[in-house]
C-alpha positions in Angstrom: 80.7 96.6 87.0 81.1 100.2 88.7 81.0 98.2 92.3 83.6 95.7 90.8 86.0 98.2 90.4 85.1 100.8 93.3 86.1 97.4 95.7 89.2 97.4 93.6 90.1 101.4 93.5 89.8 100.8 97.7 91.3 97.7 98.0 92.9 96.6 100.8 92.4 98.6 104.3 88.9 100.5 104.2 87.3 99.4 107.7 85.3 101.0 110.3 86.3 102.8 113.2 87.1 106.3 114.6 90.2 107.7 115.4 91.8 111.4 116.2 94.1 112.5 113.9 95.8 114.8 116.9 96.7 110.9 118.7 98.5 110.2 115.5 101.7 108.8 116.2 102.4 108.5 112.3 103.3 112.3 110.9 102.7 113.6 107.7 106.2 114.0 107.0 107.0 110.0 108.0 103.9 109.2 105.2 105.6 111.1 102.7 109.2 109.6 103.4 107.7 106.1 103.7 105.9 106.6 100.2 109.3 108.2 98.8 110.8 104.9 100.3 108.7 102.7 98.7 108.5 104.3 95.4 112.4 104.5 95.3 112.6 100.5 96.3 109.5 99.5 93.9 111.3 101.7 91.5 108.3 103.3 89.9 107.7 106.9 89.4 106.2 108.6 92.6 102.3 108.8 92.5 100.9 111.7 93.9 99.6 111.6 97.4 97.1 113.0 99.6 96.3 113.1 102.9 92.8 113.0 103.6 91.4 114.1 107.0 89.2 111.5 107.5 88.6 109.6 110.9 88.2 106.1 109.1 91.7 104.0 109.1 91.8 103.3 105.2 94.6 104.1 102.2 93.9 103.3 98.9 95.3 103.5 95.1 93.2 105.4 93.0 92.6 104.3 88.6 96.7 103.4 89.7 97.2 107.0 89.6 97.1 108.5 92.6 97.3 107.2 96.2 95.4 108.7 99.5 96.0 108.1 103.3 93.7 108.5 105.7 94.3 110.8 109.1 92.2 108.1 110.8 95.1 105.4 109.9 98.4 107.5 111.2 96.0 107.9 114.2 96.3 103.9 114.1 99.4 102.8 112.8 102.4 103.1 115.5 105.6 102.4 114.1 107.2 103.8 110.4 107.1 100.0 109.3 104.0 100.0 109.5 102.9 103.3 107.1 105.9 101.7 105.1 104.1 98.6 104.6 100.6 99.8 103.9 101.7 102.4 100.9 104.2 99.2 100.1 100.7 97.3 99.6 99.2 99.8 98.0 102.3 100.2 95.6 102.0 96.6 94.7 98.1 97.2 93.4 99.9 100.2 91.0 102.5 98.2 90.1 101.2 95.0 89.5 98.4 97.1 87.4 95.6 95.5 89.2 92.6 98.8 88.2 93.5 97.7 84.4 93.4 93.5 85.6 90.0 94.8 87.4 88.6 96.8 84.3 89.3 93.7 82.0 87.8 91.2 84.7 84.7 93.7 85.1 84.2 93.4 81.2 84.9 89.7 80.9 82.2 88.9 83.7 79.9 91.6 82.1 79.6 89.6 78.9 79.7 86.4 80.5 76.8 87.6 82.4 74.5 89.0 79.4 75.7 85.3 78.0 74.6 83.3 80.9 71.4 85.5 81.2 70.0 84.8 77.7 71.0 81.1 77.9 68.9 81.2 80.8 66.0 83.1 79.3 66.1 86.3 81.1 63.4 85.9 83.8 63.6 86.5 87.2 65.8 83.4 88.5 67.5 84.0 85.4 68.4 87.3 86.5 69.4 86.1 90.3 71.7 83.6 89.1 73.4 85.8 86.7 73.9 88.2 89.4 75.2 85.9 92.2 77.6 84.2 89.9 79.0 88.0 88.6 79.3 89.4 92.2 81.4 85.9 93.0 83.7 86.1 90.1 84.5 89.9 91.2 84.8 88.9 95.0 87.4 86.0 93.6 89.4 88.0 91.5 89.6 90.6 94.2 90.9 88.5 96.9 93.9 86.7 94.6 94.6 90.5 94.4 94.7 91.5 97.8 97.0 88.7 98.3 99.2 89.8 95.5 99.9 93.0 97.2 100.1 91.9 100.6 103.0 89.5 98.6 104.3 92.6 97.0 104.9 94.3 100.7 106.2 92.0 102.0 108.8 91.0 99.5 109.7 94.9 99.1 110.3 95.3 102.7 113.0 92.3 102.3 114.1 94.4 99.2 114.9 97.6 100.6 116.3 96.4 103.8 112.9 97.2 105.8 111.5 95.3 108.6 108.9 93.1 106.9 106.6 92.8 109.8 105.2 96.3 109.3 102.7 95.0 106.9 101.3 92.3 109.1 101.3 94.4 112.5 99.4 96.9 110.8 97.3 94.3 109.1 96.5 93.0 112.9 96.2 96.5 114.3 93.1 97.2 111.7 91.9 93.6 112.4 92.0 94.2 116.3 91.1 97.6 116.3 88.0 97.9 113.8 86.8 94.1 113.9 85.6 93.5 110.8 86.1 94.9 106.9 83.7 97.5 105.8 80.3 95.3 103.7 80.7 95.2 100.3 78.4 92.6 98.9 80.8 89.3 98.7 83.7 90.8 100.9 86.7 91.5 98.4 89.6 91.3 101.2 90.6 87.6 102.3 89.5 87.1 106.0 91.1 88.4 108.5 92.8 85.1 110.1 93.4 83.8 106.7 95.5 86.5 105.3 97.3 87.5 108.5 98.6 83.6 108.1 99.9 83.9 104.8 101.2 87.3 105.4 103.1 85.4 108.7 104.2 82.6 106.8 105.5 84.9 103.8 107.4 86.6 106.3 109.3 83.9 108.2 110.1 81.8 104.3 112.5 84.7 103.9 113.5 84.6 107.4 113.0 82.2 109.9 114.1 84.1 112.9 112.5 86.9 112.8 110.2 88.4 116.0 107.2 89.7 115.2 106.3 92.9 117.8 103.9 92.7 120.0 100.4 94.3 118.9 98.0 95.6 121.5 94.1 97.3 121.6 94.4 100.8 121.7 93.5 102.5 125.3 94.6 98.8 126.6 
């Protein structure tokens, strides 16, 4: 259950990679207008945030209380759409309420679990099965809210006026730039591909016409 909702608390950009905070090209001061922007648009009370000095690209809500940016991703990100749609993501997992969804989800499976396990008999396979079948509800649940707030973004961005493709370009600059998502058992972010698709698709249902910049490998 703890796991459950740790995947959750740093849901959606945790991946590896190194980057210098002193090449970022996103300030501190464009993080805090961007989360002032999306708070104001999302209309919900500001959350505290925090910069972290951390060399891992990654932003994350935490309990829906608080929200934290990593130096590692304004080393990443290049454009103010970008940090815009990130915290815009991120807003979506506080607004939507998806730690309290996750706590509820983590007890539901919990008991289904201790269920499951006795109607099995409690040995060893028992115990396997249980497990597997937990760790796969979790994973599921996670991903429907990944996609949620990746919805949430994108939708904002069209709310306040924003360009929309800062989500996905930063999507596809952690995707290009630090390969695959951080391990976490059964990966709690859709695939990469997948959910840079929808994302795409999301984005050009609202507007047709719209370009999508250009996104290239660091140090290319």
């Amino acid at each position: 259950m703890k796991k459950f909702i740790s995947i959750i608390l740093l849901a959606g950009f945790a991946i590896s990679g190194l980057y210098a905070a002193s090449e970022a090209a996103i300030s501190e001061a464009m993080v805090r207008q961007a989360w002032h922007d999306v708070s104001k648009i999302a209309e919900m009370e500001p959350l505290p945030l925090t910069i972290e000095n951390n060399n891992a690209p990654n932003a994350w809500v935490t309990s829906g209380k608080s929200v934290t940016v990593t130096t590692g991703l304004m080393a990443l990100l290049e454009r103010e759409e970008e940090i815009f749609g990130v915290l815009s993501h991120e807003a979506g997992h506080a607004k939507l309420k998806h730690y309290e969804s996750a706590v509820k989800s983590s007890v539901g499976v919990g008991l289904a679990s201790l269920l499951l396990g006795k109607i099995i008999g409690g040995n060893i396979a028992g115990e396997i099965a249980v497990g597997l079948g937990s760790n796969l509800a979790s994973a599921g649940f996670s991903r429907e809210k990944e996609v949620e707030a990746d919805d949430f973004a994108v939708d904002l961005a069209f709310k306040g006026g924003k360009d929309p493709t800062g989500i996905y370009t930063s999507l596809e600059r952690l995707s290009l730039h630090g390969g695959k998502l951080e391990p976490s058992g059964f990966n709690s972010h859709p695939p990469d591909d997948r959910r840079l698709l929808h994302v795409k698709n999301r984005i050009l249902a609202r507007n047709p016409n719209i370009k999508f910049p250009e996104v290239k490998k660091q140090g290319k």
